[in-house]
FIMIDREN-143632 format. One line per field, with one value per residue (C-alpha): z negated, y negated, x negated; residue in three letters. Coordinates in pm, whole numbers. Each point is the difference from the previous one (the first is absolute). Layout:
BEGIN
up [Z_...]
north [Y_...]
east [X_...]
residu [ALA_...]
//
This chain:
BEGIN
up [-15072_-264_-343_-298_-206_286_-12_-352_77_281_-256_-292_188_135_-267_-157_282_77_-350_51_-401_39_305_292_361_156_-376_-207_84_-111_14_-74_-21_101_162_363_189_231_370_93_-312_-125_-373_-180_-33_-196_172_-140_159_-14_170_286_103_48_-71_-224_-288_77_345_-21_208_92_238_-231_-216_-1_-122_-142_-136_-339_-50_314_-166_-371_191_58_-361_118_267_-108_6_-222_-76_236_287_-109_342_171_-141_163_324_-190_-83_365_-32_-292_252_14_307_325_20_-337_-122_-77_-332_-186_-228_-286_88_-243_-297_60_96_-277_-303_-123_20_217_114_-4_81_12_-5_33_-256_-116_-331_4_214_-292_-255_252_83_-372_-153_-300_189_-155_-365_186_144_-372_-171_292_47_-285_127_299_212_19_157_270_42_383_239_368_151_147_-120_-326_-105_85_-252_-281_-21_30_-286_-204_20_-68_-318_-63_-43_-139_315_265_193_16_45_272_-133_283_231_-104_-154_55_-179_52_-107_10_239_238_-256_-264_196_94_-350_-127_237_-58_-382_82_168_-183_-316_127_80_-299_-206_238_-58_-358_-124_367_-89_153_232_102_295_-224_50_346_163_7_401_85_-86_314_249_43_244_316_-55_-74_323_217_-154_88_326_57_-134_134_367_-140_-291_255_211_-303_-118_407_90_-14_132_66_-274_-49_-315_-299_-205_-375_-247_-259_-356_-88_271_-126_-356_32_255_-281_-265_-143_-1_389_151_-308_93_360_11_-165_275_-21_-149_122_327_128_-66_163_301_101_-150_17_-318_-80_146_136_-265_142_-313_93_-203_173_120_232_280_358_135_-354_-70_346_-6_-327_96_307_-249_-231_241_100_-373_6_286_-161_-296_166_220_-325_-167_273_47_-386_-5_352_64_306_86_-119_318_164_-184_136_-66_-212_-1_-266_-3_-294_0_-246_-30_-298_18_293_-14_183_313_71_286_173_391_2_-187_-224_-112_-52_-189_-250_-70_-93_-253_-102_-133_-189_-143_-84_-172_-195_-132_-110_-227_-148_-42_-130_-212_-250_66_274_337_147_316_186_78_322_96_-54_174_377_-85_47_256_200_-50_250_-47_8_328_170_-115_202_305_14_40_298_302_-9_248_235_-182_-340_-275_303_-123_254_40_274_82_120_-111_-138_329_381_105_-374_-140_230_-63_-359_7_189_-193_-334_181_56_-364_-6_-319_210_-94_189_36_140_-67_-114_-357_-37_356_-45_-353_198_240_-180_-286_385_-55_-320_-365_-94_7_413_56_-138_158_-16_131_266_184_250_68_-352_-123_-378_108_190_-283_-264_192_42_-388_-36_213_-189_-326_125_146_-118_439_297_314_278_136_272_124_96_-137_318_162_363_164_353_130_369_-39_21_-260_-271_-252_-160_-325_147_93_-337_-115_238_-104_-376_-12_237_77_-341_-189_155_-92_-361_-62_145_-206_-289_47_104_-264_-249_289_2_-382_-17_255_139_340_159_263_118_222_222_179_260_301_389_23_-123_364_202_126_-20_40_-290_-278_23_-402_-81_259_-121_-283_45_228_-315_-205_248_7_-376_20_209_-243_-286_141_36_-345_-201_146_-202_-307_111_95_357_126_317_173_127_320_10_258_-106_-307_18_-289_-376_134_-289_315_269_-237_-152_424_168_121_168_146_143_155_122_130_207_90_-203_-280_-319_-55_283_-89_-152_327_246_-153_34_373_73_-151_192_-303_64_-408_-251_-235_-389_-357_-41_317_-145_-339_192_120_-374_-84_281_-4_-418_-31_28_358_111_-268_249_196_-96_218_216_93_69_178_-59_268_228_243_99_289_-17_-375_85_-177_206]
north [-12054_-62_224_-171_141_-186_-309_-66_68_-234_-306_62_17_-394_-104_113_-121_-351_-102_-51_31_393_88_-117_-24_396_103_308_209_98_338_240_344_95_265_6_279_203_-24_328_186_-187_48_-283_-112_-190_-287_-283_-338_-183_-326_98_-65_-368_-162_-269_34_-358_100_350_206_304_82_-74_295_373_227_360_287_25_390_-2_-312_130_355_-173_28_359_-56_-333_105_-292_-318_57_95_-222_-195_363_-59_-306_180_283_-263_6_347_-105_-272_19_-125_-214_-382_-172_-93_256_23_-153_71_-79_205_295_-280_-9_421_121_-215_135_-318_-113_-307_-89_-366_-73_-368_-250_-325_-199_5_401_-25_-241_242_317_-221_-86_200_97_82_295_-117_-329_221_157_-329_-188_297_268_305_-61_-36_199_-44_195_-81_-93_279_-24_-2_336_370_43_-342_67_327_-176_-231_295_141_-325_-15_338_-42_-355_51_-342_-173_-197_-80_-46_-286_185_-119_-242_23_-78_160_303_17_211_41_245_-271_-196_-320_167_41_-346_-135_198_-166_-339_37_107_-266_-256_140_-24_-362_-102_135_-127_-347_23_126_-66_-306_-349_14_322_-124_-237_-369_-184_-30_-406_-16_252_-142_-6_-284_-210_194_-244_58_376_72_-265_218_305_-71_-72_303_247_60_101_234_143_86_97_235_150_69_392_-35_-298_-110_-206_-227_-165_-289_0_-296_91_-108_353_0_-364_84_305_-157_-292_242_91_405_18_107_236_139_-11_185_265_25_170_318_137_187_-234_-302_122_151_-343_-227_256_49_-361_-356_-252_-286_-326_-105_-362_-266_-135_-340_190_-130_222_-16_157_205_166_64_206_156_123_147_164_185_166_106_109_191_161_83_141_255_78_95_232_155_61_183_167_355_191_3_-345_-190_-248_-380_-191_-343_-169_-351_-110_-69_-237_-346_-165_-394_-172_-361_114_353_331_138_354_212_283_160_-217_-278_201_192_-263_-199_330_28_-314_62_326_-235_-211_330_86_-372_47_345_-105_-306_253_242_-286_-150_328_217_19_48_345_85_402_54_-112_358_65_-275_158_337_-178_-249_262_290_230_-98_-358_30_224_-268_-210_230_3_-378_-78_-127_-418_-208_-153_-349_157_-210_-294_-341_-210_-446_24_-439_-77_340_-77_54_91_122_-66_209_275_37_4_251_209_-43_84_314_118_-11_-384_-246_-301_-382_-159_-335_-265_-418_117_191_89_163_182_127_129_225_108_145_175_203_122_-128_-191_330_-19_-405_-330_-292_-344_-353_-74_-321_86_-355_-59_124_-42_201_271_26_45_285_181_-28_159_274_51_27_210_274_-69_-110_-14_205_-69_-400_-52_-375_-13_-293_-248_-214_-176_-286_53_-358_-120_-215_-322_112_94_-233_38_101_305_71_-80_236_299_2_-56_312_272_-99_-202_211_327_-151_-75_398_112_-170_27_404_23_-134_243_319_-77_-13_349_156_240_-131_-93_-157_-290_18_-354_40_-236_23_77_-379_-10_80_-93_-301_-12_-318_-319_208_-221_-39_418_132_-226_128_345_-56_-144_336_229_-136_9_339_5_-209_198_327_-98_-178_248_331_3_39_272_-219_67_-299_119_-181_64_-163_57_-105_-220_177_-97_241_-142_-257_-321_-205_125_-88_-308_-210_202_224_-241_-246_310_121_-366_-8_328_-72_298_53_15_337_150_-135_313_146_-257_93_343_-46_-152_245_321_284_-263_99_-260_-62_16_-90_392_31_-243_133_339_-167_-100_303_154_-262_-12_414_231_86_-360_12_-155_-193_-442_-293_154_-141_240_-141_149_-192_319_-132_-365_14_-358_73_309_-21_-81]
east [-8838_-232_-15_133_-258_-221_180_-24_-377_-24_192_-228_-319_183_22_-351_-135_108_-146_-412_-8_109_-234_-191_126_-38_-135_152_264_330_244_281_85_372_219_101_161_-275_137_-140_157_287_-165_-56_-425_-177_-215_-228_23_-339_-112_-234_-336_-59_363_60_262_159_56_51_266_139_-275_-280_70_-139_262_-127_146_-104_8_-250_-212_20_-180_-290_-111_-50_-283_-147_-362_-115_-154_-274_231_327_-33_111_324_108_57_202_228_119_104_260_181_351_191_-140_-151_-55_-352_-349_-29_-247_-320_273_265_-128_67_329_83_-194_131_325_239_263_-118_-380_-192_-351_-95_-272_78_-252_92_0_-326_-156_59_-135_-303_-60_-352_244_297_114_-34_208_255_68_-10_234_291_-90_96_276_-313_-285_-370_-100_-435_-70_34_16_345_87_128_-181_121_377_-75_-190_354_250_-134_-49_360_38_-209_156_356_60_-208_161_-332_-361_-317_-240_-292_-174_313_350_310_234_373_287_420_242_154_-79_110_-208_-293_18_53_-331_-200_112_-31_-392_-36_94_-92_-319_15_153_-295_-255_210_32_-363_-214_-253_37_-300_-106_-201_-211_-10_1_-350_-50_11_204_337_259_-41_309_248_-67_-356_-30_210_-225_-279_164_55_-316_-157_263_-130_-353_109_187_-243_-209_330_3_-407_132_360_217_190_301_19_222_-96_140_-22_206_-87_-40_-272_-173_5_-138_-289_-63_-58_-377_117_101_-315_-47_322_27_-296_177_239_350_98_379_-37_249_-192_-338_87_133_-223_-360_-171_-114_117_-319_-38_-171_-197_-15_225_306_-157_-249_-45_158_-415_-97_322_-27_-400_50_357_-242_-283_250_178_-347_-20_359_-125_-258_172_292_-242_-193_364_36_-330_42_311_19_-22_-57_403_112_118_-210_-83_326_-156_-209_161_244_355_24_-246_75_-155_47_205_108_219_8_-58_123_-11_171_65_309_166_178_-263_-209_271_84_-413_15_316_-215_-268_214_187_-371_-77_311_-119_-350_188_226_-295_-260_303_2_-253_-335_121_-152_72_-61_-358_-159_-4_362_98_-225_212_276_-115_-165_229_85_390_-50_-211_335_247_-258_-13_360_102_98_-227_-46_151_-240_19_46_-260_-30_182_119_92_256_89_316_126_340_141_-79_-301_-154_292_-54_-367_86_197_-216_-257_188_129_-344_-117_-121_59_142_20_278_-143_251_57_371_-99_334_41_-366_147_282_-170_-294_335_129_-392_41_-123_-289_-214_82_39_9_91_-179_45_-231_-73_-286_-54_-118_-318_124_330_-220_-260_317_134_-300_-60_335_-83_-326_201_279_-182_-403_-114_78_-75_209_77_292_0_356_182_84_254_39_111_149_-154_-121_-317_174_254_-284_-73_-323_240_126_-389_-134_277_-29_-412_45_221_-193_-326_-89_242_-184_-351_97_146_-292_-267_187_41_-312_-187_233_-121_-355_-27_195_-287_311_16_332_219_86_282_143_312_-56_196_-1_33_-387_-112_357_64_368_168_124_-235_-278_-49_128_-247_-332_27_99_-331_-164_132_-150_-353_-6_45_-308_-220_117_-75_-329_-79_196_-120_-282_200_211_270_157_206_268_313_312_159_371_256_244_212_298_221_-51_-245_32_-186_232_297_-129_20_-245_217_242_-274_-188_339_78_-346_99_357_110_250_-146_159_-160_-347_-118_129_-155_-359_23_126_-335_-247_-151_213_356_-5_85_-285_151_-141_-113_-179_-277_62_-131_-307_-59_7_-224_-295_-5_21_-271_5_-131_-313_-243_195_1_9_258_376_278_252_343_203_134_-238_-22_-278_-61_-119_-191_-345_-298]
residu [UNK_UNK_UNK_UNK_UNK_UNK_UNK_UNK_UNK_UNK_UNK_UNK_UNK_UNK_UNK_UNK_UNK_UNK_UNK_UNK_UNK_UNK_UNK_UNK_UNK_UNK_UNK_UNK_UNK_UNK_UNK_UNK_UNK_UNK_UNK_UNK_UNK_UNK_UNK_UNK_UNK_UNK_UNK_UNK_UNK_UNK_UNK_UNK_UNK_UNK_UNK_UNK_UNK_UNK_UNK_UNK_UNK_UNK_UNK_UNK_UNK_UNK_UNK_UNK_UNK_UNK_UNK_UNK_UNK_UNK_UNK_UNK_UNK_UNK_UNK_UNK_UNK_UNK_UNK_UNK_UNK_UNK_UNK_UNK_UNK_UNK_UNK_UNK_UNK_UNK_UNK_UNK_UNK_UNK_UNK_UNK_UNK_UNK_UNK_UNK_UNK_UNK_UNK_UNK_UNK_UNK_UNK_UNK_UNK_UNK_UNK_UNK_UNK_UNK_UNK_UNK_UNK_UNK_UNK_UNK_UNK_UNK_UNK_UNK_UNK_UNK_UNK_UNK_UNK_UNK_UNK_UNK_UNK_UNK_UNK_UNK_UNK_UNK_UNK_UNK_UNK_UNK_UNK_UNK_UNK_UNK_UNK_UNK_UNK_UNK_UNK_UNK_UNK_UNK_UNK_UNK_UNK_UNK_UNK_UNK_UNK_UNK_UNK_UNK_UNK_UNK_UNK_UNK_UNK_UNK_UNK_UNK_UNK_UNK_UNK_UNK_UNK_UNK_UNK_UNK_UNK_UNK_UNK_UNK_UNK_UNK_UNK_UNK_UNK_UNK_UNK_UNK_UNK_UNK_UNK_UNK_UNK_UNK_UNK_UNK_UNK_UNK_UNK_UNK_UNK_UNK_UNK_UNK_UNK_UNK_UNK_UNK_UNK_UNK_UNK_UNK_UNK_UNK_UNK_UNK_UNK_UNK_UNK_UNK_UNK_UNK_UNK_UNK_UNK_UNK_UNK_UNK_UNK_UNK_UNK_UNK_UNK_UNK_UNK_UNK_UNK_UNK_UNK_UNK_UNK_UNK_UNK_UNK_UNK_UNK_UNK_UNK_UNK_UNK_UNK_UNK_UNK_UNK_UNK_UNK_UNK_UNK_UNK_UNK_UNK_UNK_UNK_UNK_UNK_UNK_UNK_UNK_UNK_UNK_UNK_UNK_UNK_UNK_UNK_UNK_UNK_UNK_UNK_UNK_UNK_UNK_UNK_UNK_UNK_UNK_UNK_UNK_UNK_UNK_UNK_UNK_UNK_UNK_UNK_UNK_UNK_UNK_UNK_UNK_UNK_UNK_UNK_UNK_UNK_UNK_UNK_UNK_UNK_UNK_UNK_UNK_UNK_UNK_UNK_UNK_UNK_UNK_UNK_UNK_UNK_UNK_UNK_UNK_UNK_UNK_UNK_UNK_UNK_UNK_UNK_UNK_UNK_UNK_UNK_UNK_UNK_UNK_UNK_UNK_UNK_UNK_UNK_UNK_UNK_UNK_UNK_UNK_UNK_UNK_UNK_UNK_UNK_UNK_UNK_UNK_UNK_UNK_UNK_UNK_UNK_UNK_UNK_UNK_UNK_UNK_UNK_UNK_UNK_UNK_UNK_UNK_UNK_UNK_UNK_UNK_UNK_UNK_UNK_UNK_UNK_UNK_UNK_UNK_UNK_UNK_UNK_UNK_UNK_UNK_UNK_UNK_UNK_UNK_UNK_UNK_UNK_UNK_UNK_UNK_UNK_UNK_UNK_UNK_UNK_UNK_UNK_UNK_UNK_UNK_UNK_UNK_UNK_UNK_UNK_UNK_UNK_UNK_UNK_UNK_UNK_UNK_UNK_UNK_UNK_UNK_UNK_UNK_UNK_UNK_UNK_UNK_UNK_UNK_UNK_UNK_UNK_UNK_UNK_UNK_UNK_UNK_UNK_UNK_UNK_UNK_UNK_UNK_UNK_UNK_UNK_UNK_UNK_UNK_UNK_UNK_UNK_UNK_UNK_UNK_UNK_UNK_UNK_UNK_UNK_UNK_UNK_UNK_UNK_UNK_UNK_UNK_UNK_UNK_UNK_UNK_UNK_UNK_UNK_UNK_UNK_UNK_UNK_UNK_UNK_UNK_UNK_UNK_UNK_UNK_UNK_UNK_UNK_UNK_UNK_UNK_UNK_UNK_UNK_UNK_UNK_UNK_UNK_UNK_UNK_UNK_UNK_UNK_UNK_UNK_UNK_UNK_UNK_UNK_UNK_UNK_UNK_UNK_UNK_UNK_UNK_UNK_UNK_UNK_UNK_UNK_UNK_UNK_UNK_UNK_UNK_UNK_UNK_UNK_UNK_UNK_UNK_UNK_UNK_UNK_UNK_UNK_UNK_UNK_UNK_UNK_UNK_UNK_UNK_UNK_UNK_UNK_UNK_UNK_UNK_UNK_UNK_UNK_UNK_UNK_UNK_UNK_UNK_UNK_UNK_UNK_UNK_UNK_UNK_UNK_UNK_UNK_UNK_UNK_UNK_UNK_UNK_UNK_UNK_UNK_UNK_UNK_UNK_UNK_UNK_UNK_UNK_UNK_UNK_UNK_UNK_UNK_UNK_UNK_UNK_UNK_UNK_UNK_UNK_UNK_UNK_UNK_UNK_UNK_UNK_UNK_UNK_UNK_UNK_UNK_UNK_UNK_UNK_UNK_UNK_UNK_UNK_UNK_UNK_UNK_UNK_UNK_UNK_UNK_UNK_UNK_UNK_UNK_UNK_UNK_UNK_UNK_UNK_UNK_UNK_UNK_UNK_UNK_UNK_UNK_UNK_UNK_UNK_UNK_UNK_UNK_UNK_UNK_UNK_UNK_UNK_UNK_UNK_UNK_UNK_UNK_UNK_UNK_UNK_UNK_UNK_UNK_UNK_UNK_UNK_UNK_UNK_UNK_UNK_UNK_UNK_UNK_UNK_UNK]
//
């Protein structure tokens, strides 16, 4: 059962947390000290509560906290060695850890042992950021909240800092919080309530000044050019620039992506100060170690054209590269951890929005809200003051510290498709559903891609959120449709990796019986439908320079003749020789094209319940209920073939175990020897 003290904790740090004006998502931290009865004694102890390592305050529960005893934590004072050797302490702090489970404490946790109040939070708004950021800030932080809050200059989050506020407050009776100069706010309460109430009243004290006295246009006026395209044509120009920024954003590690045009974004893009400032880069810790030190600007006017804007996007990121290595050549020392990339994670193209990247959707989506925390802290800055953020070299000992690089060596291994983003067609249900799902459950961002939206909605909602699917409509017989959904993929997730030509229907017909409808029909869908993905995808692959596959699920029927299937099996036939051609034209790019030859599947099939299934049992004299059974009876295994069985294959030919391996059709039939590969 949880504390009280702990549940109280757990509401405020809700509450704090659901509001993006208080903090960002996973930034600051929040605690409480309280009594609890010691199991092993029976005498009562007393314990701080402190968000963990790596939680998020809107979010937070139970689990996500470290609890310490406090007479054990406040004994550190006793052996800290000093600022030189403050880093030593963070493993102490397991030595002070009260009970089993529950989160490792973080770099932060001496903040809130040390300081003597109840209830302590340390947050990351923009407006308190403006005012940290500001080259005046502590004459701003006198002038803005006289002497309730007091100025602490920058120091680097860790032991010492957690001491230099403990005694502030000590010497500062009247205080209920600080501005950390270049990084955020701390406030504390005898309560939990009070606590709370301090921090909102920094907050939006701060605001209201920066509203009341900030100037109208601290960015300057709008560069004539760079003004936001029209929404229809920023997002066509998006799209079209997504796959290579990408692969621009990935040349060190594969990256997944989010696109942002928000009019904090434009405005900011349009203004004469932006590459000033965004050269600057970001000062909280929070901001920078998900966006990197600087964002990449394009310095070409919105109107560009995609031949121009993607030539200089191409000679800028070879500068970004350079700069980035010469940041870290200037700052390493003989222990920092190895460069971990020199590409960036923000792009930023004026007219047009931003593009950030991450290892997964999420991440990629919070850098981006980072960024725009960070735009919104340079207006407040600019708006009163000059905005100043921590030194280049502060920002590496925090980028490159030994404690950020554990946190790092402790995540958890990636899935085998984590970072890949994959166009399932026909995924809403069968076969398409099942590969979707597989796909999702191996770390893959998934587009559901289906001619019912509302269905493909539906099951890419049974994946997860819009960080693990979307869905989109999807008719593969229409190159406008096709070219549509890959542009939403390209916005939703920044490429696309992985291709699964899926989406198909049959007609149970004898020769005589099929009219040149049903044929027309039959070819639009799976052989012109599997063209159209394919050229549309691949253009969008061979502009990210990331390889890829391209994966047709053709059938058994591609190479057996089985009887009244004369318009299913040509082009099934037509599907499988595609795969061929592909695998040839594409390799050179990276690009691997495979297929898939199932049996018939019979379980969630939309074809089998759409009239397929009852001609093909007609055609065999069976009931349609024992179809599924009448297929298997045939094969060598006598095993059904079902939706995850292919899904399985997928997963095989797209993962890494099949690297070198293209033009090649796995059947997946339980063994049909008249289909047997020759």
């Amino acid at each position: 059962m949880t504390n009280e003290t702990a549940a109280a904790l757990i509401a405020r740090s809700h509450r704090l947390g659901a509001d993006p004006a208080n903090t960002n998502y996973a930034g600051g931290n929040t605690s409480a000290k309280g009594t609890e009865t010691d199991p092993v004694t029976g005498e009562p102890v007393e314990l701080l509560w402190v968000k963990g390592s790596g939680g998020d305050l809107g979010t937070l529960t139970e689990s996500g906290l470290a609890v310490l005893r406090l007479d054990r934590f406040r004994s550190l004072v006793n052996v800290y060695p000093g600022v030189d050797r403050e880093d030593e302490m963070v493993a102490a702090f397991d030595y002070c850890l009260h009970g089993k489970g529950g989160a490792a404490p973080s770099i932060d946790t001496a903040m809130h042992g040390l300081v003597d109040a109840a209830h302590v939070d340390h947050l990351h708004p923009d407006s308190g950021i403006a005012i940290a950021t500001a080259a005046d800030g502590e004459r701003l932080t006198g002038e803005i909240f006289g002497d309730r809050v007091v100025w602490v200059p920058w120091r680097r989050p860790g032991f010492q800092l957690g001491l230099d506020i403990a005694e502030i407050k000590r010497q500062n009776p009247q205080a209920i919080g600080t501005i950390l100069g270049g990084h955020g706010i701390t406030a504390w309460g005898d309560t939990s309530e009070e606590a709370e109430r301090n921090s909102l009243w920094i907050i939006e004290t701060a605001q209201r000044h920066l509203d009341e006295h900030g100037s109208a246009a601290p960015f300057g006026a709008s560069r004539e050019g760079f003004a936001a395209l029209p929404e229809a044509e920023r997002r066509t120009k998006a799209a079209a620039l997504a796959a290579t920024i990408r692969g621009l954003a990935s040349r060190d590690k594969p990256m997944v992506g989010h696109y942002t045009d928000s009019d904090v974004v434009l405005d900011f893009l349009a203004s004469e100060r932006a590459p000033e400032l965004a050269e600057l880069g970001t000062s909280c810790p929070d901001h920078f170690l998900r966006t990197k030190v600087k964002p990449m600007l394009l310095d070409l006017p919105a109107d560009a054209s995609i031949e121009a804007s993607v030539a200089r996007l191409t000679e800028l990121h070879e500068q970004y590269r350079a700069d980035y290595q010469a940041y870290y050549d200037a700052h390493a020392t003989a222990d920092s951890p190895a460069i971990r990339g020199a590409d960036p994670l923000i792009v930023l193209v004026p007219g047009v929005g931003m593009f950030s990247y991450g290892a997964n959707k999420q991440t990629a989506r919070v850098a981006g809200e980072f960024y725009v925390n960070a735009i919104n802290v340079m207006r407040g800055a600019e708006s009163i003051s000059t905005y100043a953020p921590i030194s280049d070299a502060e920002k590496f000992r925090i980028e490159y510290w030994a404690l950020e690089e554990a946190k790092l060596q402790r995540m958890p291994k990636p899935k085998t498709h984590q970072g890949r983003i994959a166009f399932v067609t026909g995924a809403a249900s069968g076969i398409g559903k099942a590969i979707a799902t597989r796909l999702a459950a191996e770390g893959a961002c998934v587009v559901v891609a289906d001619l019912d939206l509302e269905k493909a909605q539906a099951a890419a909602a049974e994946l997860g959120n819009a960080d693990v699917a979307i869905g989109v409509a999807a008719n593969v017989a229409d190159a406008d449709g096709v070219q549509a959904a890959i542009d939403a993929t390209l916005l939703a997730f920044g490429g696309i990796d992985l291709v699964v030509n899926n989406a198909g229907l049959s007609l149970s017909k004898p020769l005589l019986e099929t009219t040149e409808k049903d044929w027309d029909l039959q070819h639009d869908v799976m052989a012109k439908g599997s063209f159209l993905v394919a050229k549309a995808a691949a253009k969008a692959l061979i502009e990210q320079g990331m390889g890829g596959d391209v994966i047709y699920i053709s059938s058994k029927n591609s190479v057996f003749a089985g009887p009244n299937n004369i318009a299913y099996s040509a082009t099934k036939a037509d599907q499988a020789h595609q795969v061929r051609l592909l695998a040839v034209e594409l390799g050179e790019h990276g690009i691997r094209v495979n297929g898939i030859n199932p049996d018939g599947v019979v379980r969630g099939s939309g074809i089998f319940a759409s009239g397929w299934g009852a001609n093909r049992a007609a055609t065999y004299g069976v009931d349609e209920k024992d179809l599924g059974q009448f297929y298997a009876n045939r094969t060598i295994l006598k095993r059904e073939v079902v939706p995850e069985n292919v899904a399985d294959a997928v997963y095989v030919l797209t993962g890494p175990e099949l690297s070198r391996t293209t033009g090649l059709h796995i059947p997946v039939d339980s063994g049909v020897a008249a289909a047997f590969l020759r």
